[in-house]
N, C-alpha and C positions, 0 to 999 in steps of 0.2 A: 632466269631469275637473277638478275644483273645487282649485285650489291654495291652499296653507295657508301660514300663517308659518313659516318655515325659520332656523335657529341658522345666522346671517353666516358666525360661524366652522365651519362644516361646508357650508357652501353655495357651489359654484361651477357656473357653468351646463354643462351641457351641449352645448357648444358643440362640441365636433367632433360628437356625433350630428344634433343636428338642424339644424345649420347643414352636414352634408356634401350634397354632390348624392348621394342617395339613389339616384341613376339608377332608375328606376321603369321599366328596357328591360323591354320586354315586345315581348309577337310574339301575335296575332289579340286575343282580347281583353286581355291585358295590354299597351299601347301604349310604347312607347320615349320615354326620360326623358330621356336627354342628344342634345345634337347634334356634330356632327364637331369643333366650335370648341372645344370642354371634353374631348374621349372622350380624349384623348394624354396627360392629366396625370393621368387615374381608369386607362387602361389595363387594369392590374395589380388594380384593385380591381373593374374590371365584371364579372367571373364571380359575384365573391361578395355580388355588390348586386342581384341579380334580382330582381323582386318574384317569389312563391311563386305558382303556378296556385290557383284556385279549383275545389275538389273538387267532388262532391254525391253522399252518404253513401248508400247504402241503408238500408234500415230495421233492417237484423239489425246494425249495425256498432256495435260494444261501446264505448261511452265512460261505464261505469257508468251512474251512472244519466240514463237518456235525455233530452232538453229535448222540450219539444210540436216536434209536427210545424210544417213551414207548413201554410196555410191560406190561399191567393192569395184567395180570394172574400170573406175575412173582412179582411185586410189584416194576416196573420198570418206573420212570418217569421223564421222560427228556428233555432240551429244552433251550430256551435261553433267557436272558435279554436284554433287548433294551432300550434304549431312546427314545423320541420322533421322532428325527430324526432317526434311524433304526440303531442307533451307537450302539454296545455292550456296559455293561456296566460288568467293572472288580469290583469284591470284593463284589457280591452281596450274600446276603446268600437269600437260598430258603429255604422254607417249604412247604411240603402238612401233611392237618392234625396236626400239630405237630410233622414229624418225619423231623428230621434237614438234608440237604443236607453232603453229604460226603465231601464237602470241600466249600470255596467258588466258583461264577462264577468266572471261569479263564479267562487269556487276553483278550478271544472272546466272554465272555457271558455266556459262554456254563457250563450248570451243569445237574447233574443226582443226582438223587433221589432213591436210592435202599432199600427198605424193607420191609421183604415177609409179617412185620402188614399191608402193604397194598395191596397185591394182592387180587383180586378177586377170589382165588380158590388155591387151594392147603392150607399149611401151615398157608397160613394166614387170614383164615374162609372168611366167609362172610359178618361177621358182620362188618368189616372194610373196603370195596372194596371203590376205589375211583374213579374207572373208571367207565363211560356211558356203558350200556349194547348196545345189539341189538337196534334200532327205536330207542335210544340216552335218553332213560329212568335210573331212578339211579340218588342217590341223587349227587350235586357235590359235591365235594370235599375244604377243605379251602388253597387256594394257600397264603402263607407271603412273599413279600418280602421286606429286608432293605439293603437298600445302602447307603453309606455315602456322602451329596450331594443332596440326592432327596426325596422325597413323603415318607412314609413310605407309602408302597399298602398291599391292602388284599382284596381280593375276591372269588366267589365261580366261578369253573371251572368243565369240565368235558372232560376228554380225551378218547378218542380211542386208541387202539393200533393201532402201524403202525408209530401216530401223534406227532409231536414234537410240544411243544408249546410253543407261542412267549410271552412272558410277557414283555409288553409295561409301564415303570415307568415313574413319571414326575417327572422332574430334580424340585428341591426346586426356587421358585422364589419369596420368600420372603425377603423385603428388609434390609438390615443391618446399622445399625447407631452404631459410637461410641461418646457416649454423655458425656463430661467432667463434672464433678460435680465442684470438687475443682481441681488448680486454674480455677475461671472465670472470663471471659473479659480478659484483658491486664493487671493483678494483678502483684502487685509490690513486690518485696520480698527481705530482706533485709539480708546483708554476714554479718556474727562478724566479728571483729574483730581478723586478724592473722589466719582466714579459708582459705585456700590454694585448697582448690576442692567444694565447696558449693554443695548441693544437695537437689534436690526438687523431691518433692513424689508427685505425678501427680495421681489423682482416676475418675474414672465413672466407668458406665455403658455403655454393650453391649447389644444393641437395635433391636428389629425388628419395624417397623412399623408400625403393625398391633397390640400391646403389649405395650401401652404407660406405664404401671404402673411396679411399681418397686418395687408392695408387693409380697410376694411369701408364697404361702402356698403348706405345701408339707407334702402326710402321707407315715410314714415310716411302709412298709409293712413287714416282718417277718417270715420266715418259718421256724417251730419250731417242724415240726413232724420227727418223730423217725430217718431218715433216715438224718436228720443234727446233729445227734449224731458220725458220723462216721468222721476219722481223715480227717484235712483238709491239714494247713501248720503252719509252727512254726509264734508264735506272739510276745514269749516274749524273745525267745534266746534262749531257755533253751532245744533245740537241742530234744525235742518232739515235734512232730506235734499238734496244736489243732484243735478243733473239727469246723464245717461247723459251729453249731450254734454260736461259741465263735468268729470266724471269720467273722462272719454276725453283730456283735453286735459292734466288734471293727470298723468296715468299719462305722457302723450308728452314733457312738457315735462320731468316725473321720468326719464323714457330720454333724452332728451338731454342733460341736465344730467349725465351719468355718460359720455358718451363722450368721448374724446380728438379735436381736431380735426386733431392730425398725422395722424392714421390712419385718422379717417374721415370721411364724403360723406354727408349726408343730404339727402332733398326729402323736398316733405309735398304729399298730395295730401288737398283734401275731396269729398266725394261723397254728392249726394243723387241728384234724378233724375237731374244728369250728374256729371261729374267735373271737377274745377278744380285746377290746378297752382297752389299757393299759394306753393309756394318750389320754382325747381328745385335742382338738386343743390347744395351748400357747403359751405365747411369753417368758412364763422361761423355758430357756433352760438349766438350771442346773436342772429342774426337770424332762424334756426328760432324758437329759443326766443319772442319777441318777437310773431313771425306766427302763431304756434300761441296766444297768449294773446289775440288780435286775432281769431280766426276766423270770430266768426258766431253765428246763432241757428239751431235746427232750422227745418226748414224741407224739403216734396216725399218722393217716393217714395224708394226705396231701390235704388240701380244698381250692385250688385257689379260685373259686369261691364264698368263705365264705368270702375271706380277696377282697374282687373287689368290694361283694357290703357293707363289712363296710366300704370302704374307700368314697365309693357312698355318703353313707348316713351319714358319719362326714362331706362331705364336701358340701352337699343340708344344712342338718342343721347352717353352717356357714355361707351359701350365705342368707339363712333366716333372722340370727340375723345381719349380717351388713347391711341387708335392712332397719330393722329398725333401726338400730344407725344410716344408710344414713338419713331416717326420721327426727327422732328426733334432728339432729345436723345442720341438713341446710334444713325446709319446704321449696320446692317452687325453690330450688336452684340446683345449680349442684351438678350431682353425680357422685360420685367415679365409675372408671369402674373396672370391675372386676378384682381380681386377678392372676397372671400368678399361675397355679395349677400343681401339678407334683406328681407321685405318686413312690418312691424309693420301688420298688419292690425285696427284696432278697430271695435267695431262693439256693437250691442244683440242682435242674433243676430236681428234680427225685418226682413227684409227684406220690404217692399212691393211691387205691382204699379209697373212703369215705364214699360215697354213695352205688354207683348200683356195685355188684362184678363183675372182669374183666372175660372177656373169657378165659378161662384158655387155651384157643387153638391159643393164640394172643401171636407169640414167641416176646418176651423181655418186651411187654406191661405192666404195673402195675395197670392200668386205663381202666374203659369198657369207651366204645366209648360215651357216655350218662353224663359222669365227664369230658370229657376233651370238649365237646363240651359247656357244660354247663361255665364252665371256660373261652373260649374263645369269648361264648355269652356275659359274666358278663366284660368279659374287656371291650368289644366294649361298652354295656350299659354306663360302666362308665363312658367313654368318649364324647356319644353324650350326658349324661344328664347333666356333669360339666364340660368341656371342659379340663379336666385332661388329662394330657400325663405321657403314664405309659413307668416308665423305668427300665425294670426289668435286677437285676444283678445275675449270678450264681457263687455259690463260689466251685469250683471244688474240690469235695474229690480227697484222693490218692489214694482211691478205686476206682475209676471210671468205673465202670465196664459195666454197664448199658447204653452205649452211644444211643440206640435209644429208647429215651426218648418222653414222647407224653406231650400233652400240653405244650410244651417248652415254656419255659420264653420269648424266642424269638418270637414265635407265637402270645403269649398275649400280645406281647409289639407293636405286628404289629397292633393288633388289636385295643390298647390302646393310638396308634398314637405317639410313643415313638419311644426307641431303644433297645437293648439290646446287655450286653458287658458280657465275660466272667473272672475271676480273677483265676487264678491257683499258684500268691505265694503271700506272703507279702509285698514283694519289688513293688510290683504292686497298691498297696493303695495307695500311697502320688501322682501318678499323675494321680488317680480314683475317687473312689469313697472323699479322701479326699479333693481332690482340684474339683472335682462338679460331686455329681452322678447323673445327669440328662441328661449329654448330651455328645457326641464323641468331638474330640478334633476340635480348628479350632487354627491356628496361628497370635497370635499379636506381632507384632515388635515398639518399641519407637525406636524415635535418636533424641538429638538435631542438627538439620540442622548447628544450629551455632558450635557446636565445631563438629560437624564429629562424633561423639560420640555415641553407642549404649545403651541402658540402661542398666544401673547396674543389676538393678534385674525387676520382675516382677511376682506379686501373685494375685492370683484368689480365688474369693469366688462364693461359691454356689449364685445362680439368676444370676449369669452375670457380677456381678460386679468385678473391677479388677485397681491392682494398681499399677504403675511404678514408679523406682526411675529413677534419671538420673542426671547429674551432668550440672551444671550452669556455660556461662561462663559469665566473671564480671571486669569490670574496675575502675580502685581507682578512686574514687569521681564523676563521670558519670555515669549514667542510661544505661545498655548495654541490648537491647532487645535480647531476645532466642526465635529463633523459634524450636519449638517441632513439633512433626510429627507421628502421633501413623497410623500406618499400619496394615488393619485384612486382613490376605489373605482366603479366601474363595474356596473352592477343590467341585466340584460339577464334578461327574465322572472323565474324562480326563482333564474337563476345570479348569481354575483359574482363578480369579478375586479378586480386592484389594479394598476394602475401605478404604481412606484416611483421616482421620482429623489432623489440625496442631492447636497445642496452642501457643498463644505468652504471655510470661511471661519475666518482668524487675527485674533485678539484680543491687542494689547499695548497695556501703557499709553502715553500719549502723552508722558509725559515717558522714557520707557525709548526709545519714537523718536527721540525729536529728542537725544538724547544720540549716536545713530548714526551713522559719518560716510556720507559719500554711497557706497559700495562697500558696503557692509555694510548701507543702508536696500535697496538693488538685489537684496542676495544675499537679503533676504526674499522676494523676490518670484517667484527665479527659476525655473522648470523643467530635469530633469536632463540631459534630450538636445538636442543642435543641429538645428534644424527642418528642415535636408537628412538627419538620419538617420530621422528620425520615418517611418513605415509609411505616415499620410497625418496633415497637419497639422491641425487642428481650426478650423475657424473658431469666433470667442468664443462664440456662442451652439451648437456644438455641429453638424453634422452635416460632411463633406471640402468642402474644397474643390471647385472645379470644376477646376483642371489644374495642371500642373505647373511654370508656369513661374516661380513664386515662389521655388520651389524649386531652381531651374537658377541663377538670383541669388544668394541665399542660399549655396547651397553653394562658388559660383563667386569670388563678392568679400568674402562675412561668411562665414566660414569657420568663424569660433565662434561664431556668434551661436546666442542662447539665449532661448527667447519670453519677456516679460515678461507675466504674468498680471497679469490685471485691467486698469483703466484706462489709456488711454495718453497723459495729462497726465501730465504733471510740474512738479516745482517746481526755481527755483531756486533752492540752498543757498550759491553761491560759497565764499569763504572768507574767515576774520577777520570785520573787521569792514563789509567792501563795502558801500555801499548798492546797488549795481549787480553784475550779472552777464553776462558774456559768454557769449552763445551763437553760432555758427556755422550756418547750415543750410544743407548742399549736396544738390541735387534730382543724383538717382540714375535715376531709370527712369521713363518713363510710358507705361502699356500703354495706358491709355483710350483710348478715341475721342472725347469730350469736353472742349471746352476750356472754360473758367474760370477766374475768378481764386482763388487758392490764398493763405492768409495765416495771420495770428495772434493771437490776443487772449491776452493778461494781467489774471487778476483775483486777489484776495484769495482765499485757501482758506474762508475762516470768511465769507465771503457772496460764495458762489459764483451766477454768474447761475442764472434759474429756467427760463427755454427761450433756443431761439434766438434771436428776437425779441429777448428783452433782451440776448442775449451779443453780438450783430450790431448794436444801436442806436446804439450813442456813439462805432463805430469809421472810421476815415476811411480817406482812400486811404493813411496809411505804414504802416498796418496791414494793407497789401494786397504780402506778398512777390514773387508771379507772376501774370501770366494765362498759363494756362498753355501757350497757341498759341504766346508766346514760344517758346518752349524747341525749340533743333536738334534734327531729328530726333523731330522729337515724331509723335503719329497712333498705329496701332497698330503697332508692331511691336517686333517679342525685341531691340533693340538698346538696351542702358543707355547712358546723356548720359556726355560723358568728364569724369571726375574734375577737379570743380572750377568745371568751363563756367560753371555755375549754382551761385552763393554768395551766399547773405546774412547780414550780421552782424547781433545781435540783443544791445540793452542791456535786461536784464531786471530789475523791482526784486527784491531778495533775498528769498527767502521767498513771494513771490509763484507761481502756476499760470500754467502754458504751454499751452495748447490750440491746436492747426491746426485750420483750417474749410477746407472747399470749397464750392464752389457752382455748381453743372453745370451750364455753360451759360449763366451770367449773371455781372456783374460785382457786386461790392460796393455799386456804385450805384443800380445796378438793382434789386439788392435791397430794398434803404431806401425806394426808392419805390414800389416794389410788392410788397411779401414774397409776394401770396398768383396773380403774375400766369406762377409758370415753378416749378420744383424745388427741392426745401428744400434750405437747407445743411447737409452733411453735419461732422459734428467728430470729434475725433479723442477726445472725451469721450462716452460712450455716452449718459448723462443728459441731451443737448442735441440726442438724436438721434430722428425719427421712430421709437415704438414703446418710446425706449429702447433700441434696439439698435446692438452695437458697429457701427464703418466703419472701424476700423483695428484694426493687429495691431504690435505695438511688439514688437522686440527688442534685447537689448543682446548690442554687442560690444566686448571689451576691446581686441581687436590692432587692429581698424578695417578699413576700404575697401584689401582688393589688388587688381590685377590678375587680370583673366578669366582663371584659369585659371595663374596665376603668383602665388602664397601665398606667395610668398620677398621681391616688389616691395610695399611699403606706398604707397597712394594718398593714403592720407588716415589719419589714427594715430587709435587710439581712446584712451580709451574713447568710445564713445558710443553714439547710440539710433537705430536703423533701424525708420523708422512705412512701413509699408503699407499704403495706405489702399484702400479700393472706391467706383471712385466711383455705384453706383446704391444707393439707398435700398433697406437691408436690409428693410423691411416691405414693399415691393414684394415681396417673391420672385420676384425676376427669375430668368428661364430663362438658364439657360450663364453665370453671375455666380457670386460666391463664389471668384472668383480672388484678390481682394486684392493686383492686382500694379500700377493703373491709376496708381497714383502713390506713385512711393519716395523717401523724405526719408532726409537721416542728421545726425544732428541732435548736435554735440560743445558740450563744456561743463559746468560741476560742474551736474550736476543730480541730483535725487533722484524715485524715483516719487510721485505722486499722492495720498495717503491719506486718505479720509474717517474722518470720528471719527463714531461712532456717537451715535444718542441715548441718554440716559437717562428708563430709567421710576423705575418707585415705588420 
């Protein structure tokens, strides 16, 4: 399954298919994919995740025109792919054993399997027979197959001569979400001055539904024995070929160079006769990067099996220790669910003897039958003990000579609930393994509906996430809504199907802004219902809430509070000519179970920080409002702090952004000295947030802070801004979170929302 260059901008990976836990439940010879630890978040999905039974046709069964029979004695086996409904399915690749079918299934299904390592007698001993003897005795055989679109399947079969056999796949029925991080809501966004094409970078994530979290941990596996010493294809121009292993390490060090270290984990394992932990798990990836250009020379046999189960046991030990940081950071509370896991498996596809010596009477074999079984036991292990999907890639020498290869990548990747792609030049990296080795392609399209317009560009990162430009249209001194429109077309066999989402985002000029006074930059932004009447309230990125008790506040003390979409910075405007601004901030509610210190930073709109790290660097302790263990009354429970208890006043310079931070579980100091040693800090600006994703939900109220339950008593007069923050990391998708109630600010003083000005293109 030879991957070609793909148009960036039509290219996003497929990432809910082949990164879902496929669950491979099976029962006699189809065996069980997931374990009890994962079965409670697929629930709902495992009826429809079955791998398919494996048939065996008789001879009169009408599939037009017929494929040859098998032919166990010859090394002969043949037959056809189905769907559920009894439709062929084209471009299937098969395996028995790990020897690779001679091409894919063609138009009608139909593929044959020839090679005499598999006959039962003659040439290609005994020791490797896949066919049922006489009374149907005789171990079976390992049928893979993967098609793009459906199940990966794998099972044990056993033919006859005579028999054709039906291999029944089930089409993928996993569902697909495209989740918008930045912009959210109806966010407002502002043209310079004399911008003649404005342009807005539109980012999320692509979603399966079964997969809420958005951290990604992935070990990069490595084949380093002798036989990836052999030429591969040119890397650097310089009109020589390089070598498999040099070609293995530029693809790994190109997938690392493309993930985000907020969100994801990686280790790298190499493996020749044995296996070596080169780097275990991290989020620096300039020291991935660094050990993967350091690696080695080929060198030994070739131990899939050795590099399956250290990948096993890097990623059991990780799921250990985020147990306990789940512990220690929220007793009693919700937990983070688990991580989407993947496992970059490279390799030459030509695995060696390691262990047990080959039959020397097994033509083209390198492997006794006892390593490559062991191999494809260790994938599968991987998979049902960490719900890892293995995606192994081959980097095709120019020696190729060896084409019927056993334990194929592809076999293990069937096994591994993955896929597997082949790479034969250089030109073939930037739309592989660079722009995401984990998964085949699937197609997204932007347009803005309002100008007719397709997007500019479009780039993808490894986990799914992925980002569109696209150009804004904009009217001098009026508010011009754009609607967006992002399109994933979906290819499951013959069929297609589209998932749609649209974003609506406003365009004004920036000097028509800031002529605005602070009431009137607000009323842009606001929405038409008060978030106690709303049906159920939206968290920023889109799916309810987890309960209600945001709600019981809201309605109870902000009485008219009205969500403010999009960011929940703000600036100060004050009035006249101030260089200063007063702000107030009175702490309202804390539902968490997490203490921290709670604070503020103030920067420049026009060179805003680039992550946390830098927004968190040059700040000291007066820039630390609370720890929030202070606070009466604090822990979990429905009781809001009495109006006032907790106040601080805040001198802001004029025109300057207001952002809140948390940091769960650690103080400000702790931070500085260790950012990478506890939990990131969370802001109240989405772009500073692991993933990109909001941690608050900002609303404004004019009347201000009454009385529980008594709207006639004023506590606190508004106008002003009610932040509700969360405090666990949105890309975690933490189980029983998405309350947004852990910590409530109210926050008075002339302020105005947040607004980015967009770029300008051509």
């Amino acid at each position: 399954m030879r991957r070609t260059g793909v148009d960036v901008t039509e290219h996003v990976s497929n990432f809910a298919r082949a990164l879902a836990v496929t669950a491979l439940a099976r029962t006699g010879a189809v065996r069980g994919r997931t374990t009890a630890r994962y079965r409670p978040a697929l629930g709902a999905l495992a009826p429809q995740l079955l791998a398919a039974a494996v048939l065996l046709a008789a001879c009169n069964v009408d599939h037009g025109e017929l494929p040859p029979v098998s032919n166990p004695s010859e090394g002969v086996f043949a037959g056809v792919v189905q769907d559920e409904e009894g439709q062929p399915v084209a471009g299937a690749l098969v395996s028995v054993d790990g020897i690779e079918a001679e091409a894919p299934t063609d138009g009608k299904g139909r593929f044959v399997v020839r090679a005499p390592e598999l006959a039962t007698g003659g040439s290609g001993g005994g020791a490797t027979a896949f066919a049922a003897v006489a009374g149907g005795s005789g171990p079976p055989r390992e049928v893979a197959v993967l098609a793009p679109g459906f199940d990966t399947h794998l099972s044990g079969l056993r033919v006859r001569e005579g028999e054709r056999a039906v291999v029944q796949i089930a089409r993928s029925r996993v569902e697909f979400e495209l989740e918008v991080t930045t912009p959210s809501g109806r966010r407002l966004h502002l043209v310079r001055r004399g911008c003649n094409a404005p342009a807005l970078r539109l980012q999320g994530w692509l979603r399966r539904r079964a997969r809420p979290s958005a951290r990604l941990d992935v070990v990069i596996a490595i084949d380093r024995s002798g036989s990836t010493g052999r030429p591969a294809f040119d890397l650097d121009g310089d009109g020589e070929p390089d070598s498999v292993l040099a070609a293995e390490i530029e693809a790994a060090r190109c997938f690392v160079g493309r993930l985000d270290a907020r969100t994801a984990r990686v280790a790298v394992v190499a493996f020749g006769d044995a296996a070596e932990v080169v780097v275990p798990f991290t989020r620096d990836l300039a020291a991935v990067d660094a050990a993967l250009a350091a690696l080695g020379e080929p060198a030994g046999g070739t131990n899939y099996e050795a590099a399956f189960v250290a990948a096993r046991q890097l990623f059991q030990a990780l799921a250990e220790a985020d147990d306990l940081a789940d512990r220690a950071h929220e007793p009693g509370g919700g937990r983070a669910g688990p991580p989407q896991r993947g496992v970059v498996f490279l390799s030459d596809g030509i695995p060696t003897a390691h262990g047990v010596p080959r039959d020397v009477s097994d033509s083209n074999l390198s492997q006794s039958r006892e390593d490559r079984e062991a191999a494809i036991r260790s994938a599968r292990e991987l998979g049902e003990a960490t719900a890892a999907e293995l995606h192994a890639w081959s980097i095709v020498s120019l020696d190729d000579t060896n084409r019927k290869r056993t334990t194929l990548p592809h076999c293990v990747a069937a096994a591994g609930g993955g896929s597997y792609h082949e790479l034969h030049a250089a030109e073939e990296l930037p739309a592989a393994l660079c722009a995401d080795a984990l998964l085949p392609p699937l197609v997204l399209r932007a347009r803005n509906r309002t100008t007719g317009r397709p997007a500019r560009a479009a780039v993808l990162g490894p986990g799914g996430r992925f980002a569109v430009e696209l150009e804004l249209a904009w009217s001098a001194g009026v508010p011009l809504d754009n609607e967006i429109v992002l399109e994933l077309e979906i290819t499951a066999g013959r069929h297609r199907r589209t998932v749609e989402r649209t974003v609506r985002v406003r365009a004004l000029e920036e000097d028509a802004y800031l002529a605005l006074d602070a009431e009137s930059a607000f009323d842009e932004q606001l929405a038409s219902e008060p978030p106690a009447e709303l049906g159920a309230l939206q968290r920023p990125e889109g799916g309810p809430l987890a309960n209600d008790r945001l709600f019981r506040w809201l309605g109870a003390e902000f009485a008219d509070a009205r969500v403010l979409h999009g960011s929940a910075g703000i600036v100060a405007v004050g009035g006249g000519g101030d260089a200063l601004v007063s702000l107030r901030v009175d702490a309202v509610a804390r539902q968490g179970c997490v203490d921290g210190d709670l604070g503020v930073l103030t920067f420049d709109p026009a060179a805003p920080p680039r992550d946390a790290a830098e927004a968190l660097a040059g700040l000291d302790a007066q820039s630390v409002l609370w720890h929030t263990a202070e606070w009466e009354g604090g822990g979990c429970t429905d009781a809001s702090l009495p109006a006032g208890a907790w106040s601080r006043e805040l001198e802001v310079p004029r025109g300057h952004a207001v952002v809140f931070f948390f940091l769960p579980g650690r103080t400000l100091a702790d931070y500085q000295a260790d950012p990478e040693a506890g939990p990131p800090p969370l802001f109240s600006l989405p772009e500073l947030n692991p993933g990109g994703f909001a941690q608050a939900i900002a609303l404004r109220s004019t009347r201000g802070r009454t009385g529980a339950g008594d709207r006639d008593t004023v506590l606190a007069p508004g106008p002003g801004l009610v932040m509700c923050f969360e405090d666990r990391p949105a890309a975690e998708g933490a189980e029983g979170e998405w309350d947004f109630n852990d910590l409530v600010l109210y926050v008075r003083g002339t302020v105005a929302p947040l607004v980015r000005t967009v770029g300008c293109g051509r």
